[in-house]
C-alpha positions in Angstrom: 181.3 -99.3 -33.0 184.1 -97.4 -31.6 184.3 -99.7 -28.5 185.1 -102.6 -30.5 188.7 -101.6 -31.6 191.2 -104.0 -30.8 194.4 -103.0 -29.5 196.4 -104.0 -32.8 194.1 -101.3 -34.4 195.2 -98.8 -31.3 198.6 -99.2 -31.8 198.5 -98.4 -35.9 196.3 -95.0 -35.1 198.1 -91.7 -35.8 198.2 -89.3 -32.8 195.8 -87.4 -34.3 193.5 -90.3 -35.1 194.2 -91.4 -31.6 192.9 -88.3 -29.8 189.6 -88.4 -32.1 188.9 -91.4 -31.0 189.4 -90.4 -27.9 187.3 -87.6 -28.0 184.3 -89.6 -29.7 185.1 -92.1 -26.2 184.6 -89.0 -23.6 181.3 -87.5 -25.9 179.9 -91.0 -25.2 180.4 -91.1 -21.8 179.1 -87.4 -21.7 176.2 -88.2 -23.0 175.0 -90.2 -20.7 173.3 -92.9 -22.6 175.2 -96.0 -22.4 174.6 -98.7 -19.6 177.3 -99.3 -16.6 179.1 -101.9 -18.5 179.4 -100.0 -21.6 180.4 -97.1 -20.2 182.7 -99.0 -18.6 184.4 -100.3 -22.2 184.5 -96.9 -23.1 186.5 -96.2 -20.0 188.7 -99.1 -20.6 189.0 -98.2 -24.4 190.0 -94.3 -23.4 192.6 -95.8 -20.8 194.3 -97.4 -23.9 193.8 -94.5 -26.2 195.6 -92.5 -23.6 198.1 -94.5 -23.3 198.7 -94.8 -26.8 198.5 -91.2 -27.3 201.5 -90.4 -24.1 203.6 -93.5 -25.9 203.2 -90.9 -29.4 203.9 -87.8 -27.8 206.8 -89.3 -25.4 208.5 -90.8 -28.6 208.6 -87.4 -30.3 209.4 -85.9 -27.5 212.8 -88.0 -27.6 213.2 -87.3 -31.1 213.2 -83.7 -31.0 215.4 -84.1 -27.5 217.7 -86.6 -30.1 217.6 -83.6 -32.9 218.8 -80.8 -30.5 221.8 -82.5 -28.9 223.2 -83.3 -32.2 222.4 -79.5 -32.9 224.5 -78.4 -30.1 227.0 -80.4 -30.5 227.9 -79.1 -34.0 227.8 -75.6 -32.5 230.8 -76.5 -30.8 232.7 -78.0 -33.4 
């Protein structure tokens, strides 16, 4: 069951495994089935997917930031 991940399993998801998981979190919550207390898990657990995700994208982000100051810099040599 998708709430059960643990957060050693979060932190080796892809990005892209990341947001499924994610989006199987917010078509549970969608759907209206679960009880107050697993809905909230599934909050919890899309908190930390989130998270997760923003860590990915921010540490790419810095990369490519990394990749086109070196970039310019040879321009001016």
């Amino acid at each position: 069951m998708i709430k059960n991940i643990t957060d050693e399993e979060i932190e080796k998801l892809s990005i892209e495994d990341c947001f499924k998981k994610l989006e199987e979190v917010v078509e549970k919550l969608e759907d209206n089935t679960s009880n107050l207390e697993d809905s909230i898990a599934y909050y919890e657990l899309g908190v930390k997917l989130k998270n997760h995700c923003n860590k990915k994208l921010k540490s790419a982000e810095l990369k490519i930031q990394k990749l086109s100051n070196k970039n310019d810099l040879k321009d001016y040599n």
